[in-house]
C-alpha positions in Angstrom: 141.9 135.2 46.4 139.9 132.1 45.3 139.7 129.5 48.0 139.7 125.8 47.1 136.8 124.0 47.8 136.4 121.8 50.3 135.9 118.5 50.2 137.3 115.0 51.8 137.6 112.9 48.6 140.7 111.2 48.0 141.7 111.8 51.3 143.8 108.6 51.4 145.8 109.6 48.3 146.6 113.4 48.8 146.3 117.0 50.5 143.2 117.4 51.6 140.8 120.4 52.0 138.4 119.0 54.7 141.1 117.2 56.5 143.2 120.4 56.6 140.3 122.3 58.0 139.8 119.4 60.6 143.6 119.8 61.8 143.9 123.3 62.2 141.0 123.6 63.7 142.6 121.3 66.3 145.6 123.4 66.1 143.4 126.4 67.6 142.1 124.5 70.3 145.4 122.8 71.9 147.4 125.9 70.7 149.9 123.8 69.4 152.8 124.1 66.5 151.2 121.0 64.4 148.3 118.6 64.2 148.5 115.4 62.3 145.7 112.8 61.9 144.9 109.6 59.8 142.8 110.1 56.7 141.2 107.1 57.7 139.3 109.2 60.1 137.2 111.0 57.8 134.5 109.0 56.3 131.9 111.0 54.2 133.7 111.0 50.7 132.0 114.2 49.9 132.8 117.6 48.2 131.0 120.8 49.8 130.7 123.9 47.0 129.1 125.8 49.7 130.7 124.8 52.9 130.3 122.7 55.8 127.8 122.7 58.2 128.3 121.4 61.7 126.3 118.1 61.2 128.6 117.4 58.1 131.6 117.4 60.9 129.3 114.7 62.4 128.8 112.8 59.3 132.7 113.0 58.5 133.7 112.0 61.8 131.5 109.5 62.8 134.1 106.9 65.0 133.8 107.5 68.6 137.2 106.5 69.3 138.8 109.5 67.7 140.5 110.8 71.2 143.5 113.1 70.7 146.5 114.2 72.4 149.0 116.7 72.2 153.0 115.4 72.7 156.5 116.6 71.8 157.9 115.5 68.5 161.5 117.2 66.8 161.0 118.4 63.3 163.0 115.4 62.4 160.6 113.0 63.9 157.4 114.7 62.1 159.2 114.6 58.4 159.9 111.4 59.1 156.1 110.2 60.1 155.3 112.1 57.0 157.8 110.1 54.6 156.3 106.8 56.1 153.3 107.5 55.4 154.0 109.3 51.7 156.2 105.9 51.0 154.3 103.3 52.8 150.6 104.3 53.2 148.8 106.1 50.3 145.9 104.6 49.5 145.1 103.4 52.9 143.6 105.0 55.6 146.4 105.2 57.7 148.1 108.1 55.0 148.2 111.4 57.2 146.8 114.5 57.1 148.2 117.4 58.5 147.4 121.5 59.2 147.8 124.4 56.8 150.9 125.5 58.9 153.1 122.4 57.9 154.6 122.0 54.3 155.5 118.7 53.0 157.6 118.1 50.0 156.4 114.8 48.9 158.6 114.6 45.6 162.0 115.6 47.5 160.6 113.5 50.6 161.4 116.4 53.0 159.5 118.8 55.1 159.4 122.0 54.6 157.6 124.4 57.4 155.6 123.5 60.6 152.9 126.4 62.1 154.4 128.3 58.6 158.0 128.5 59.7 160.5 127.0 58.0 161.3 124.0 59.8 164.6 123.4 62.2 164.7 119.4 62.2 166.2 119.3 65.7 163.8 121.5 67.2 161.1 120.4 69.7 157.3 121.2 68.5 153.9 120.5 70.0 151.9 118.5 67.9 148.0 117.2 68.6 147.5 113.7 66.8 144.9 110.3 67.6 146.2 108.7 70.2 145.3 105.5 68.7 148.1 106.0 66.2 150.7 106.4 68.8 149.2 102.8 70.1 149.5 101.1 67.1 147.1 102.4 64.8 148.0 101.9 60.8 151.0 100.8 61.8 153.0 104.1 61.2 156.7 102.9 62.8 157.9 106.5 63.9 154.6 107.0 65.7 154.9 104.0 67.1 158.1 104.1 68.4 157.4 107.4 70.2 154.5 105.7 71.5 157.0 103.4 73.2 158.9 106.0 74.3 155.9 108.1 76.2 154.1 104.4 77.4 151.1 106.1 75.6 149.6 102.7 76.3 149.2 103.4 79.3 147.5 106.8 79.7 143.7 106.7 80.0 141.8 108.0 77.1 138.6 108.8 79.5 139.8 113.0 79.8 141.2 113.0 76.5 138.2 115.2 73.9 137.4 113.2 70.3 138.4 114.8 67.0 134.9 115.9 66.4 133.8 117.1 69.3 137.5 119.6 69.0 136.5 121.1 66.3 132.6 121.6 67.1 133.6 123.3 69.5 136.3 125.7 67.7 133.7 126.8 65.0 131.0 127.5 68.0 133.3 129.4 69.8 134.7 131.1 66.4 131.6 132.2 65.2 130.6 133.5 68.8 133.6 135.9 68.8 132.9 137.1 65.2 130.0 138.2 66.1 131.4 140.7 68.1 129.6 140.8 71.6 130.6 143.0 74.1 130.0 144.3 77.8 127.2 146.5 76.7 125.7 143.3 75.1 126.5 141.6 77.9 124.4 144.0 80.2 121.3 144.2 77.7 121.2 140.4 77.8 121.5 140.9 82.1 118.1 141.8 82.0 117.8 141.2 86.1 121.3 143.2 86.5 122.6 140.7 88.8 125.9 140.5 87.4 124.9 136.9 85.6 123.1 135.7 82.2 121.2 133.3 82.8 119.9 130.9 79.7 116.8 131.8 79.8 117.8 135.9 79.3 120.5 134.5 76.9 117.9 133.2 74.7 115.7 135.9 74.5 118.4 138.4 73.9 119.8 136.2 70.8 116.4 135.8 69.6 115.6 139.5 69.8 118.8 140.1 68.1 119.2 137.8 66.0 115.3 136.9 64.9 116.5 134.0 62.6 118.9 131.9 64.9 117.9 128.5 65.2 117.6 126.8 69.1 120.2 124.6 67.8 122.8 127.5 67.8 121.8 128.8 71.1 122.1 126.0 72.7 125.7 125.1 71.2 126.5 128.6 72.2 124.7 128.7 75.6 126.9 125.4 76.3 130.4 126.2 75.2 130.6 129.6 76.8 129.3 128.2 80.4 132.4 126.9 81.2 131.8 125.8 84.8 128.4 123.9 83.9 126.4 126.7 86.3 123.6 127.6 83.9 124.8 131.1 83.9 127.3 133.5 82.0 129.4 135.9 83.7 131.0 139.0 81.8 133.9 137.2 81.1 132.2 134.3 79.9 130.2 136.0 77.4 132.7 138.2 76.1 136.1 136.4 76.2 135.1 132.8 75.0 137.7 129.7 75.9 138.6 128.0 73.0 141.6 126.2 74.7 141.4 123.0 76.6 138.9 123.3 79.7 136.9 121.7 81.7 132.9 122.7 81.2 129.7 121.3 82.4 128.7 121.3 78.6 129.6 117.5 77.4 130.2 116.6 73.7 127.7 113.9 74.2 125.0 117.5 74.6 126.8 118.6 71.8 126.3 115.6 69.5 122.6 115.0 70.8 121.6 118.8 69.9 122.8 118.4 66.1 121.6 114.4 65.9 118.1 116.4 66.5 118.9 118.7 63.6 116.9 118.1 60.3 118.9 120.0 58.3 122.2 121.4 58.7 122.5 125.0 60.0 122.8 127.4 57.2 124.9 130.0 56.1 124.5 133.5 57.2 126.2 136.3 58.6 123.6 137.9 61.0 124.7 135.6 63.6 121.2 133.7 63.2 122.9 130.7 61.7 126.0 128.8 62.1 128.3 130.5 58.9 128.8 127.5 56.8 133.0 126.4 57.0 135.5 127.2 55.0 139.2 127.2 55.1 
């Protein structure tokens, strides 16, 4: 089946490709029924024939203040954020984008699934969205008002991971897992056989593996399996990677600094030497 391309014009006006990607991306990492965002967030006004790249995501999300957080809404109070900002945003950035999962019905104002079900409007369902916009943010009323309700005012934003940085991570972490490591890979990379990888045998074994994979993409690798920050994979770490919100040693300020230092965007490709370029 033909997949549309992928692109984040007009993403104050309409579905969008890129910001759909963006929000279920999201989806994956928080495990939750919905994600929702402002269009506003995505800058680069770009279409992508071949796919984005990892430093696109950059370039699309460039505003550091893009924290998110995952709360409770009823179906009845996500159709109604989505009529607000159908009727009373479009053409600004604060219209809203949401995941492949929900369904909106923008000529009959009502919405239709959420995570692909059809929709029970009294039903309770988790849904990841900017904090910002439960502040204030566009001035989206039932956002707001929920944002009363929860004091989200109040809550520190300093744990809370960026848009960007969410779904870096995802596609690392996806790609990682299609490329289909296992526990004998595990122990060819253990080259001491004490029970731990340590960076140093993790790049040698991607770069005998995988001759054209770029430092860039082991490092992003090397850094979102170590979960604990100890320099060092263990079994479980190199074969099961976490996806879901947890703590690692790896920041997304290493995460932005290793692509900023990127000349050129990794490239497709599926011999794992190269980050596969992103599609929906």
């Amino acid at each position: 089946m033909h997949k549309p391309m992928l692109s984040s014009r007009e993403v104050r006006n309409g579905k969008n490709t890129v910001a759909q990607l963006f929000a279920c991306k999201v989806r994956t990492y928080y495990q939750s029924d919905a994600c929702i965002f402002n269009g506003g967030k995505i800058r680069n006004n770009c279409e992508y024939p071949r796919g984005l790249t990892l430093v696109d995501v950059q370039s699309e999300l460039p505003f550091r203040d893009n924290f998110m957080y995952r709360i409770n809404m009823t179906g009845a109070e996500i159709e109604d954020a989505l009529i607000f900002s159908e009727t009373r945003k479009k053409g600004t950035g604060g219209y809203l984008q949401y995941d492949k999962g929900v369904t909106f019905d923008a000529k009959y104002q009502k919405l239709v699934t959420v995570k692909g079900e059809r929709v029970d409007l009294s039903r309770s369902y988790s849904v990841a969205l900017p904090i910002a916009l439960l502040n204030g943010m566009d001035d989206i009323a039932p956002l707001k008002r929920i944002g009363e309700r929860l004091k989200s005012k109040s809550l520190s934003v300093t744990n809370l991971p960026r848009l960007q940085d969410i779904v870096t991570k995802v596609c690392v972490l996806e790609r990682w897992s299609e490329m289909n490591l296992l526990l004998k890979d595990f122990q060819a990379a253990d080259t001491d056989k004490d029970g731990i990888v340590t960076k140093e045998e993790f790049e040698i074994f991607l770069n005998k593996r995988y001759p054209d994979i770029t430092d860039c993409m082991v490092e992003l690798f090397f850094g979102y399996l170590d979960i604990n920050g100890s320099d060092g994979l263990t079994v479980e770490e190199f074969t099961t990677p976490q996806v879901t919100p947890l703590m690692t040693g790896f920041t997304p300020t290493d995460a932005a600094s290793i692509l900023a230092n990127r000349s050129r965007a990794p490239s497709c490709g599926r011999n794992g030497g190269e980050m596969k370029l992103l599609q929906l």
